[in-house]
C-alpha positions in Angstrom: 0.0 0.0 0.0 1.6 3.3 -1.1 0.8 6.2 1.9 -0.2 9.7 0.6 2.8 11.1 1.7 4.8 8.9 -0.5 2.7 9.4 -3.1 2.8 12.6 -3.0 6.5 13.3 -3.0 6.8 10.8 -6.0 3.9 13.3 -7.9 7.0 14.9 -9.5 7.7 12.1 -12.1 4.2 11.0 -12.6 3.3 14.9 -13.9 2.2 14.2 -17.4 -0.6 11.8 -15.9 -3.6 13.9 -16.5 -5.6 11.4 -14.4 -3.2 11.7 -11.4 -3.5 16.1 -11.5 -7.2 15.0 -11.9 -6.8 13.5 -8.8 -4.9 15.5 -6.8 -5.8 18.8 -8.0 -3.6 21.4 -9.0 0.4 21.3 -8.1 -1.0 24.5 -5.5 -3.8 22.6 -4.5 -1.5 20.0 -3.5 0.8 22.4 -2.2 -1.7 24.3 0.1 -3.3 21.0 1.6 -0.1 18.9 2.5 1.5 20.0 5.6 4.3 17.2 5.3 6.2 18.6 1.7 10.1 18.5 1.5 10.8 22.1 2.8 12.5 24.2 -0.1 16.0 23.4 0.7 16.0 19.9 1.0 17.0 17.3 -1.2 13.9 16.1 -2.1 12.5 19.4 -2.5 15.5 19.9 -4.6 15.3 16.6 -7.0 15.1 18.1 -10.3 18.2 20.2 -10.1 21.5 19.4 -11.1 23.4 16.9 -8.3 25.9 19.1 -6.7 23.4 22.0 -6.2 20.9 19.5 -4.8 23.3 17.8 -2.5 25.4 20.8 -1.6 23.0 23.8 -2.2 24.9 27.0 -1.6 23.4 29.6 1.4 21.2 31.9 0.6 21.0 33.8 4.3 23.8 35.5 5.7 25.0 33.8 8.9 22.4 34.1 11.9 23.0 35.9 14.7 22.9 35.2 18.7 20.4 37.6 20.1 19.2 38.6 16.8 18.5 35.6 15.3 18.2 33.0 18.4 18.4 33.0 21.9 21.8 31.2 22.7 21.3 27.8 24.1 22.6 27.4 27.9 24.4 23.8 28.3 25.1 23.3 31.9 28.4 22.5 33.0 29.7 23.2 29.3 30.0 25.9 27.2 29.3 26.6 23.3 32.3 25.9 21.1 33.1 29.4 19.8 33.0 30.1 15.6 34.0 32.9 13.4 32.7 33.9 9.7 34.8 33.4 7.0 33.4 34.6 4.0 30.1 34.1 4.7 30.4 30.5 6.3 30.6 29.9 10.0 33.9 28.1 10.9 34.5 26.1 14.0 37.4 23.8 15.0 36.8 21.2 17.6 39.8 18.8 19.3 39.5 15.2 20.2 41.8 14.7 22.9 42.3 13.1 26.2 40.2 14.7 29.3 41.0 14.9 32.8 37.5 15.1 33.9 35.5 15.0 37.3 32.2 14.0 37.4 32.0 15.4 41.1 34.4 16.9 43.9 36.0 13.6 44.7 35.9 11.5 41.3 37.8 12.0 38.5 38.9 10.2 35.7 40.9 10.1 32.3 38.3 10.7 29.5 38.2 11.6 25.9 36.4 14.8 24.6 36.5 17.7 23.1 38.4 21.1 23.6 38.8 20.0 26.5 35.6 19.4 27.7 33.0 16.0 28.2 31.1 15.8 26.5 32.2 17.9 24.0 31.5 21.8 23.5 27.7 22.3 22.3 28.1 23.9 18.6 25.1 26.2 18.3 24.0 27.2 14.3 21.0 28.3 12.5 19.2 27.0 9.7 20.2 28.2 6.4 23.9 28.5 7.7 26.9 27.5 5.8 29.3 25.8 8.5 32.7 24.3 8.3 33.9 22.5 11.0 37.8 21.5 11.3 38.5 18.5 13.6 41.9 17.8 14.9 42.8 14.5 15.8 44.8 14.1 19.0 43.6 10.4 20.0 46.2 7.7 20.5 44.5 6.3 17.6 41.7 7.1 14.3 38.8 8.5 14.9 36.4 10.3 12.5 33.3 12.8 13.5 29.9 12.3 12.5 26.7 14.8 12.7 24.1 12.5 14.2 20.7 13.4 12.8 21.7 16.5 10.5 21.0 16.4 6.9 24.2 15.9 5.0 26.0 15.0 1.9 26.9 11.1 2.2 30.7 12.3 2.0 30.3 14.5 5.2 28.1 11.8 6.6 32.0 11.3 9.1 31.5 7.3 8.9 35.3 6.4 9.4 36.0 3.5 6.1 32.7 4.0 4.6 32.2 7.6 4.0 35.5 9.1 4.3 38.9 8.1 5.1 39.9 7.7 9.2 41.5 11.3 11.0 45.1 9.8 11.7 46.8 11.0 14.8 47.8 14.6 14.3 45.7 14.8 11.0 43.4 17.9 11.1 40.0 16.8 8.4 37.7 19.3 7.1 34.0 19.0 7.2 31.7 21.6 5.5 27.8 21.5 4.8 25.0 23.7 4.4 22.2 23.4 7.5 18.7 23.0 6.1 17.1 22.0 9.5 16.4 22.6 12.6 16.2 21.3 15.6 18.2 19.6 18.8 21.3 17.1 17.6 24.4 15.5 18.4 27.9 14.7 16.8 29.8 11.9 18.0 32.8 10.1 16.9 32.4 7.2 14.4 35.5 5.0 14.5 35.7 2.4 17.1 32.9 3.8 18.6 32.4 1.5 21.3 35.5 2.5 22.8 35.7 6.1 21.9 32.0 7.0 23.2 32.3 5.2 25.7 35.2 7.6 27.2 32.9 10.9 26.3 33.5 11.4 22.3 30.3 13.5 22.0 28.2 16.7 22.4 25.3 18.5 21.3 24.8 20.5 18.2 22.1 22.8 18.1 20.3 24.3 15.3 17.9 27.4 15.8 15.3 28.2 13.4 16.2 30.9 11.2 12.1 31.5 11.4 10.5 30.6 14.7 7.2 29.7 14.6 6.6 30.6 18.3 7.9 33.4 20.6 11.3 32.3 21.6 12.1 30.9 24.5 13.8 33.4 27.2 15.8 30.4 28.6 17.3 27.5 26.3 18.9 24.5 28.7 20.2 21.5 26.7 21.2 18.4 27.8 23.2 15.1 27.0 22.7 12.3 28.9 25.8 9.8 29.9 26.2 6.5 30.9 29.6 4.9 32.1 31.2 2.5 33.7 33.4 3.6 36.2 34.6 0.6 38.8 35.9 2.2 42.8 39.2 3.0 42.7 40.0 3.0 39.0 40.7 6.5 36.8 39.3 5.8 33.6 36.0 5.1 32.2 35.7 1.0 31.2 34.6 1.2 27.5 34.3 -3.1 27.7 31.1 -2.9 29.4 28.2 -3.9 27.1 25.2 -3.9 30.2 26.4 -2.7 34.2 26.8 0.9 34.1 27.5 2.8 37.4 27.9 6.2 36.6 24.4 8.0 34.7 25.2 11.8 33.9 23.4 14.8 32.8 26.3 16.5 30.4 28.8 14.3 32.2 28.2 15.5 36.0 26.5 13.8 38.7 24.3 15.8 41.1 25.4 17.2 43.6 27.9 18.7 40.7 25.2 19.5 38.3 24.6 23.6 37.8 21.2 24.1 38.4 18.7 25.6 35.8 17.5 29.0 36.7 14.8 31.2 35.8 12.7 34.2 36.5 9.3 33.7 37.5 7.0 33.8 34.1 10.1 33.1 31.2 9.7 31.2 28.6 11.5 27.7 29.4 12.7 25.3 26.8 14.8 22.2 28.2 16.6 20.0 25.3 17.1 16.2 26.2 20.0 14.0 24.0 21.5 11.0 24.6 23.4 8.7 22.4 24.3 6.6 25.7 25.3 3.3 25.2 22.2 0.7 26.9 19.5 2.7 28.5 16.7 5.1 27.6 15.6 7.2 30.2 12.3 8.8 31.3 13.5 12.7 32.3 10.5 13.1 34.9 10.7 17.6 36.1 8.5 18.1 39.4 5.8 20.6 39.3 5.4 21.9 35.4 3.4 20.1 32.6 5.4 20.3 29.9 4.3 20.4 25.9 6.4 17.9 24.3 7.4 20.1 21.0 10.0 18.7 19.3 11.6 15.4 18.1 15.6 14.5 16.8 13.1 14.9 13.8 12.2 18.6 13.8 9.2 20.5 15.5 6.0 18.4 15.9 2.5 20.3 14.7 0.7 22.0 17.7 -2.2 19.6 17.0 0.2 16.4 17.4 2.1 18.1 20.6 1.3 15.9 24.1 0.9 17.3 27.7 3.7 15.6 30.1 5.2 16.3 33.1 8.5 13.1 31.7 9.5 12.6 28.5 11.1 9.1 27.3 14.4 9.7 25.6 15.9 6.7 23.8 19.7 6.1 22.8 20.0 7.7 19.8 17.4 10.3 20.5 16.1 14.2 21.5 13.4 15.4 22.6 12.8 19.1 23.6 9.7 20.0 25.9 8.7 24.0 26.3 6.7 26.0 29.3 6.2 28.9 31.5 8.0 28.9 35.0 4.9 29.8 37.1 5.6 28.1 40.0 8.6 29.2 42.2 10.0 27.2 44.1 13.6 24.1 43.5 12.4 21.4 41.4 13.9 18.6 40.7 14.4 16.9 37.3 15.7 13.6 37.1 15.8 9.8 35.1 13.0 7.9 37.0 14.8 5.1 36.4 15.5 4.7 40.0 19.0 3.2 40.0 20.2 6.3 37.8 19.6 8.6 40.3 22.2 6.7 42.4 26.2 6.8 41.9 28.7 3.2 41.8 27.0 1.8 44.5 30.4 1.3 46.0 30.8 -2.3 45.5 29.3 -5.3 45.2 27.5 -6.1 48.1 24.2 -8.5 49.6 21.3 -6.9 49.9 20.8 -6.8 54.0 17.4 -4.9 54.0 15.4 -6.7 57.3 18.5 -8.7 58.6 18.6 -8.3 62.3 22.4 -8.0 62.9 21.9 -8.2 66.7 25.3 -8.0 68.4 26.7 -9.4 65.1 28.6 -5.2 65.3 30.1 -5.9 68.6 31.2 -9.1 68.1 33.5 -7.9 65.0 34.7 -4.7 66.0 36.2 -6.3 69.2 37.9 -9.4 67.3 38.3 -8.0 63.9 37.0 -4.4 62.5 37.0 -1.4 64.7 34.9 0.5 62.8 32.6 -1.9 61.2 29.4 -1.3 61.2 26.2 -3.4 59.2 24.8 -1.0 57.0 21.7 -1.3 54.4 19.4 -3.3 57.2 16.7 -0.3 56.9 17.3 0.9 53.6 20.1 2.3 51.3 18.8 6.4 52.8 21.0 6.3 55.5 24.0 6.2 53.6 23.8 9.2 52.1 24.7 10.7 55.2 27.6 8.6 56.7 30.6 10.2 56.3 32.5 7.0 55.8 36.0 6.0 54.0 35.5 5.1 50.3 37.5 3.9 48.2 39.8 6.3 45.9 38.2 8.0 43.5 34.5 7.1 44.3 31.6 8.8 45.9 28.9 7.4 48.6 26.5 5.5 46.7 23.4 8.8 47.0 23.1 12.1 48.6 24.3 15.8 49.4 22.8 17.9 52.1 19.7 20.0 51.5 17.9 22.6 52.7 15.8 20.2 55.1 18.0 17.2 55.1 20.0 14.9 53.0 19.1 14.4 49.7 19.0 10.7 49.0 19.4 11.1 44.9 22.7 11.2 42.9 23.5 10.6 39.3 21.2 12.0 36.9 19.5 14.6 38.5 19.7 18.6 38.4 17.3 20.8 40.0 15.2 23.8 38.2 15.2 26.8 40.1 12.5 29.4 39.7 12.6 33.1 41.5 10.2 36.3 41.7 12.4 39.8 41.3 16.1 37.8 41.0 18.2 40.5 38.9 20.2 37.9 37.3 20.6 33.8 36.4 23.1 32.7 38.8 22.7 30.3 41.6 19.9 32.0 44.5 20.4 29.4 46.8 17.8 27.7 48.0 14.2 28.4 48.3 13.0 30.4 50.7 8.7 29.0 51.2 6.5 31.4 52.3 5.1 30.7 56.1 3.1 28.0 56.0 3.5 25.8 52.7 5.8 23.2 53.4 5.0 19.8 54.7 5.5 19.6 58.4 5.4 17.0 61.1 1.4 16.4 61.6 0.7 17.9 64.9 -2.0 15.1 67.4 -4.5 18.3 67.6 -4.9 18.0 63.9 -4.7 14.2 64.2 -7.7 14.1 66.7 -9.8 16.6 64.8 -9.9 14.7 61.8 -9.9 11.6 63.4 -6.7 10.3 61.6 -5.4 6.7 63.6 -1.9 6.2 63.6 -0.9 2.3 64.1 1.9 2.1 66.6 5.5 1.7 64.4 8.5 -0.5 65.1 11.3 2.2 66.1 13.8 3.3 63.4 16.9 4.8 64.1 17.1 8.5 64.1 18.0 10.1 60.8 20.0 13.2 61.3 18.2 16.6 59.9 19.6 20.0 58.9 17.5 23.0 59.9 15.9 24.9 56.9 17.7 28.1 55.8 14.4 29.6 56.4 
């Protein structure tokens, strides 16, 4: 069964048909009623015209703008990779090299990136842009760069062996296209991937609309998500791991190292979400906002087709971008619900001890054996967010950072999303201050008896230590 669509791009070769234009209607007919024809600069758009114009069409818009054009994407913990024009085409040069990188205050490791940064720099364009981008090899070995999702010639397509030759150590490759889309995308190396992504070959690459069909957003955040394998005590990533990651990042940080989102009370808020990780997709779940899911790696979805969400499913090899209005002040978290990404190495292997009654199993060791030791993980894994223990080198307590109330149990892939009333500029506030009377509180036994609430007598649980609100 041929779909209308294809039909419809295919209406180009069939023209002589007078029954088909009887049909379809006139070419404007056609025009005016099908939402999903090639835009003007694409290849298929572009089929009658000679090859090298079609493939490589030359720009026809001067080089946008940041401010003018777009509102410059924010990628925190990274920065944009900076360009210059060159005769009308945007030039950029990125680096693959070896990264010392941290992750958080207290683990670091030997990565690969770009420019020295993982992942690499975000490169920020517009549609209708000429771009050339220079890449400099300085890998121990070959590696090649390709633009994951943009429309490009096959011999810029960056697929070491296949579509070009490999970038030798030391060899410096030129790559040069025109942008006729928009939207959120990646670039990533494409020679021995496996190993190469694995240690952080990657970044975003963000192209703006040169005509927005909505009012832009007054804060852009964008995203990559991470996964890694990172085994206590080691300093570098292990790219042999096919399915037990232990490390989950948002742009290669771990919360509590994650820089916050922050925005004024009633901006504009778009959030990109990428991820070209290697086993996982993850659901990207932000507290308190319903969210309009707007675009796809694809391009923008049509208003009528846009969903209501408050998480968003991003698979490997995927973006999506979600947009709304920060009405509701207040520090929200946004994190994968996947629960054991929101948690960092776990230490070590270890038995699950959750309801063992260790009895005076702790005494008994520390006076023949252990000092120190003490059963842990009996009540739950919360506690240990708050130990102030010896780990191994290089390697973080499984969860947690201290919070405005108490400990915050999560790790790994989470960042918060601060809104503010009257802040004079974007940098960290600090934490919320709530107004007298809206946060959740211990139920007073006045309220209990009034509204006739019994409470079933518990087993007692070992006091969890709380830090008083800033407030």
């Amino acid at each position: 069964m041929i779909t209308r669509r294809r039909f419809l791009t295919s209406a180009g070769a069939l023209a002589g048909s007078a029954a088909v234009l009887q049909k379809l209607g006139s070419a404007q007919e056609v025009k005016t009623r099908e939402p999903n024809k090639p835009r003007e600069t694409t290849a298929a758009a572009n089929r009658n015209k000679p090859l090298i114009e079609r493939v490589d069409p030359r720009p026809t818009l001067p080089p946008g703008e940041a401010g003018k054009d777009y509102t410059p994407v924010i990628t925190p913990n990274n920065v944009s990779l900076p360009w210059k024009i060159v005769d009308g085409v945007k030039v950029y040069h990125l680096i693959a090299e070896e990264v010392d990188h941290e992750f958080a205050p207290g683990m670091r490791a030997k990565c690969w990136g770009f420019n020295g940064h993982v992942h690499g720099p975000t490169i920020e364009a517009v549609e209708g842009d000429r771009v050339r981008i220079y890449v400099t090899n300085n890998l121990p070995e070959a590696t090649s760069v390709h633009w994951h999702g943009i429309l490009v010639p096959n011999g810029m397509d960056g697929v070491g062996g296949l579509t070009q030759k490999n970038i030798q150590p030391g060899e410096t490759f030129r790559y040069e296209f025109t942008l006729r889309q928009h939207g959120t995308h990646m670039y990533h190396s494409h020679s021995d991937e496996m190993t190469q992504m694995a240690l952080g070959t990657m970044g975003l690459f963000i192209i703006h609309p040169r005509r927005p069909r909505e009012q832009r957003p007054d804060r852009d955040f964008a995203f990559m998500l991470g996964e890694w394998r990172l085994d206590t005590g080691t300093s570098r990533p292990n790219p042999n791991e096919m399915t037990d990651f232990n490390v989950f990042t948002f742009n290669a940080k771990i919360f509590p190292a994650t820089e916050p989102m922050v925005a004024k009370l009633g901006d504009r808020v778009r959030i990109r979400i990428a991820s070209v990780a290697a086993m996982s997709h993850h659901p990207i779940h932000l507290h308190g906002y319903q969210f309009r899911v707007t675009e796809t790696d694809g391009g923008q979805i049509p208003e009528s087709a846009q969903q209501v969400e408050t998480t968003v499913l991003t698979a490997i090899g995927q973006s999506r971008t979600f947009d709304f209005v920060a009405d509701q002040p207040g520090d929200w978290p946004m994190h994968c619900h996947m629960t054991h990404h929101v948690m960092t190495q776990m230490g070590d292997k270890f038995p699950n001890t959750i309801g063992v009654q260790p009895g005076k199993l702790d005494e008994k060791i520390r006076a023949s054996l252990l000092p120190g030791y003490m059963t842990m993980g009996t009540n739950g894994m919360g506690e240990m967010a708050e130990m102030h223990m010896k780990v191994p080198r290089n390697s973080l307590p499984m969860v947690g950072a201290p919070g405005p109330f108490d400990v915050i149990d999560m790790s790994g892939l989470l960042t918060l999303f601060k809104v503010r009333e009257d802040i004079m500029n974007y940098e960290d506030p600090g934490w919320y201050q709530h107004p007298q009377g809206t946060v959740a509180t211990l139920a007073a036994a006045d309220d209990l008896r009034r509204d006739r609430i019994d409470v079933p007598a518990a087993p007692a649980a070992p006091a969890r230590r709380t830090h008083q609100h800033p407030g």
